[in-house]
C-alpha atoms as one frame of an Amber mdcrd trajectory, in Angstrom:
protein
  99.828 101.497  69.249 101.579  98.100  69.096  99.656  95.378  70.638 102.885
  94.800  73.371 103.217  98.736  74.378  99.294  98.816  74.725  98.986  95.947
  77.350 102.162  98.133  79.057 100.426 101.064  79.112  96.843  99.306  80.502
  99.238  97.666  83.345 101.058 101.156  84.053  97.659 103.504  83.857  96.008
 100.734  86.082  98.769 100.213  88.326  98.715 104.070  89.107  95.119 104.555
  89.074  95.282 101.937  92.089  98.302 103.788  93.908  96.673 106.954  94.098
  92.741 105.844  94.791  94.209 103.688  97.731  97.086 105.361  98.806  95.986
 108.867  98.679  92.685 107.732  99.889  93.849 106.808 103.333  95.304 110.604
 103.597  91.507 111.776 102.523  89.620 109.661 105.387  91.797 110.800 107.647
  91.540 114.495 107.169  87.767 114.086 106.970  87.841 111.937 110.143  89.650
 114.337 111.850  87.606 117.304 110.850  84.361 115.113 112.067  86.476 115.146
 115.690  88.242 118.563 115.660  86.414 120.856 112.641  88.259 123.824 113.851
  92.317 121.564 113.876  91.702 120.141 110.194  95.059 118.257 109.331  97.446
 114.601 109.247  98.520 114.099 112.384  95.404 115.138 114.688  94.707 111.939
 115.091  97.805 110.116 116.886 100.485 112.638 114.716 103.085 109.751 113.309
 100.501 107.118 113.874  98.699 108.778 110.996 101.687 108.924 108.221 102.188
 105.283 109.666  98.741 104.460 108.452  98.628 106.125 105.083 102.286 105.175
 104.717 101.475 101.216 104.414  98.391 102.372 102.339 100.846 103.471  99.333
 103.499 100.434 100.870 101.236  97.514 100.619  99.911  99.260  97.148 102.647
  99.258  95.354 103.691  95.566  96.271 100.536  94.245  95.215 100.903  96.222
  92.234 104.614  94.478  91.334 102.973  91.153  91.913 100.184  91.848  90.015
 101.544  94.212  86.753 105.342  93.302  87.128 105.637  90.678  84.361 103.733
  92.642  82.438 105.371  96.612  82.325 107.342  96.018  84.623 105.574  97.831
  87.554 107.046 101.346  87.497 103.673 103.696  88.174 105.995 106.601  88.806
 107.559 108.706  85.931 110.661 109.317  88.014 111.315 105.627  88.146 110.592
 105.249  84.374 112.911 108.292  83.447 115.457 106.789  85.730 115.228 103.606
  83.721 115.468 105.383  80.826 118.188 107.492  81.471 120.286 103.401  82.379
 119.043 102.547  79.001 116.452  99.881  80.775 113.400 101.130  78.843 112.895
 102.359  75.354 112.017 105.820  74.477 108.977 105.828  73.086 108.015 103.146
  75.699 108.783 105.365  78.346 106.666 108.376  76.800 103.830 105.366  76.934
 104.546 104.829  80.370 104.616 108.339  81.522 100.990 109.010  79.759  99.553
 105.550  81.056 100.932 106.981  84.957  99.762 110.467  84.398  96.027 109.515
  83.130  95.546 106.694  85.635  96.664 109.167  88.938  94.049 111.826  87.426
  91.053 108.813  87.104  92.220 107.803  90.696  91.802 111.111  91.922  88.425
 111.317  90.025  87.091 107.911  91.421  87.826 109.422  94.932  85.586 112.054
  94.399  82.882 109.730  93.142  82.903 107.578  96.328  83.625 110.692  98.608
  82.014 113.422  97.161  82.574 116.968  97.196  84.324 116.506 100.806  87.445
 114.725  99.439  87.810 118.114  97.585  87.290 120.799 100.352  88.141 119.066
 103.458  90.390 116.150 102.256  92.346 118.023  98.896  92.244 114.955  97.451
  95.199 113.470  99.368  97.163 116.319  97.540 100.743 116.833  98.525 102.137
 120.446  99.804 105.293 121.411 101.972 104.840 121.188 105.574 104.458 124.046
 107.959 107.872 125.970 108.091 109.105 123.878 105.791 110.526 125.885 102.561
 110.179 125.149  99.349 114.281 124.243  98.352 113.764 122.066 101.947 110.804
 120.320 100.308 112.279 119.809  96.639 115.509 118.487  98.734 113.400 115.908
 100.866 112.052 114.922  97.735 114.890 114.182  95.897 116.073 111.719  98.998
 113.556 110.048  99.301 113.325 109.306  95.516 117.143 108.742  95.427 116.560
 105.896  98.206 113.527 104.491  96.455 115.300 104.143  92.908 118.288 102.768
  94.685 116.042  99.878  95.698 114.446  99.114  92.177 117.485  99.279  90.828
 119.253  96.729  93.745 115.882  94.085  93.325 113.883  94.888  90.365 117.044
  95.581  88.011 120.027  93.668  88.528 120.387  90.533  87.304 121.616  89.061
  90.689 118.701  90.058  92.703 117.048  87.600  94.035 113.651  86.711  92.380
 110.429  87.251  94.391 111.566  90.314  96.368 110.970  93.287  94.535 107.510
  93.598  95.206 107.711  93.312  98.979 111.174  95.446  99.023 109.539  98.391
  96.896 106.677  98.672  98.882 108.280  98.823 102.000 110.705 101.329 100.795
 108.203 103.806  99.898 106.129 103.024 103.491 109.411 103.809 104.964 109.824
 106.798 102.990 106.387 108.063 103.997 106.645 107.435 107.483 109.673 109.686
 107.381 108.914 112.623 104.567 105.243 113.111 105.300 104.974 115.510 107.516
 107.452 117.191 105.657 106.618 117.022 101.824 103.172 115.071 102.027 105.672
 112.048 100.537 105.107 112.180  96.844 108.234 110.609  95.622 105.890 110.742
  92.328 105.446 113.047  89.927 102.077 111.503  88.464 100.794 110.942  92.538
 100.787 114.550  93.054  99.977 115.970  89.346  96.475 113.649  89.401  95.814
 115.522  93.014  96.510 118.801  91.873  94.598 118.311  88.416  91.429 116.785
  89.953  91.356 119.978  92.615  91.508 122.548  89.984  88.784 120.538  87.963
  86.388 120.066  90.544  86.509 123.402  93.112  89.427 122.806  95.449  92.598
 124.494  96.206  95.232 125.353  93.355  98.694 124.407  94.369 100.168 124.095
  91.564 102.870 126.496  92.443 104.180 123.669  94.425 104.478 120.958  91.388
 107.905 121.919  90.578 109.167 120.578  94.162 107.537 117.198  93.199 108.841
 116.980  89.638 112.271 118.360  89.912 113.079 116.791  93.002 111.380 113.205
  92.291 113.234 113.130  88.808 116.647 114.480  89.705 116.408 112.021  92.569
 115.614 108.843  90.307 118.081 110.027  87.703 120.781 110.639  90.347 120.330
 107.186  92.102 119.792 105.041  88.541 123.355 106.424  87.440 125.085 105.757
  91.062 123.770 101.899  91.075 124.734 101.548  87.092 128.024 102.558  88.168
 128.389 100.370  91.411 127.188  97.333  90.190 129.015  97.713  86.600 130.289
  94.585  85.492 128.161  92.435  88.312 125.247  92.380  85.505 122.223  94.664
  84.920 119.066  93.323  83.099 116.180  94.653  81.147 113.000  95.682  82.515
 110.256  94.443  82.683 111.580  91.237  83.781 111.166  92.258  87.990 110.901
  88.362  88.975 112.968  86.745  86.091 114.279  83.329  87.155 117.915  82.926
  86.563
């Protein structure tokens, strides 16, 4: 591995690793908090119901913009193989970079899920699933897959309108991201369990399996179809709108022009 793509991948598997021990951390201590309350009502939203997804919403939000700060310059700061495909898909990111990318996000969401069960224990696996992500109740599975693909769509619009083009201005992505996907959350959750993120739900689901919990992996198609189609949808639209304005390379997030 070239010297270049393996400082990429370190940024991207870090950068994820970080999203999911944090983010889907705050939707573990809640479920466990709320079974020490209610044992027999286990769920999000026991607690203050919206004030909950608010919560673990700015847990992934303030995540990822600390992330862009911190790994933009150097990947680029995708941590989410829908955004890298979408990238791809623009011609914004090479090939056999992306496949790096995609790896580097997939390994470092399954080592955050595992380092939540190391600081947890056993109860991050029955009580809290490991912040894993499932369809709501009465919510079916097209609905979920559909909810997805929004709020993906809406997220890639945004990297694409700060992190992308040329005559965004410098600065902002990190902040913009990040409160995109709080938003997002704040609005999905209770519906999908917000993955917008293929790797955020497949470490989750992997780490369960692996360690005793629940297998829902029956449910990974509405978090990889919809995420993907939603990135690839929205990277495609914004090409096309802002054709002719100027559309850089990534990584460059905070390039001075």
């Amino acid at each position: 591995m070239p010297c270049n793509i393996r400082k990429k991948f370190f940024a991207e598997l870090l950068g994820t690793f970080f999203l999911v021990f944090f983010g889907t951390g705050a939707a573990v201590i809640t479920l466990l908090v709320s079974n020490s309350i209610y044992p027999d009502n286990v769920g999000i939203g026991v607690l203050g119901g919206l004030g909950d997804w608010i919560a673990i919403s700015f847990a992934f939000g303030l995540t990822v913009m600390v992330g862009i700060y911190v790994f933009g310059k150097i990947s680029g700061a995708h941590f989410n193989p829908a955004v890298t495909i979408g990238l791809l898909v623009t011609k914004n990111i090479a090939l056999v970079d992306s496949i790096y990318y995609i790896v580097a996000q997939v390994i470092g969401a399954s080592l955050g899920s595992l380092a939540l069960f190391g600081c947890l224990g056993s109860q991050a696996v029955m009580i809290g699933g490991l912040g894993a992500t499932a369809p709501g109740l009465g919510v079916g599975y097209m609905q979920a897959m559909f909810a997805e693909f929004i709020g993906t769509f809406f997220l890639m619009m945004v990297v694409m309108g700060v992190a992308v083009d040329k005559k965004a201005e410098p600065g902002f992505a990190g902040m913009s991201i990040g409160m995109t996907v709080t938003a997002v959350i704040v609005v999905l959750g209770a519906f999908t369990g917000a993955s917008i993120n293929p790797a955020r739900t497949f470490g989750p689901y992997l780490m369960d399996m692996i360690l005793g919990g629940q297998n829902l992996w029956a449910f990974y198609p509405i978090y990889l179809i919809g995420p993907i189609l939603g990135a690839i949808c929205a990277a495609v639209a914004y090409a096309y709108l802002a054709k002719g304005s100027g559309v850089c390379d990534l990584p460059q997030p905070f390039k001075d022009e």
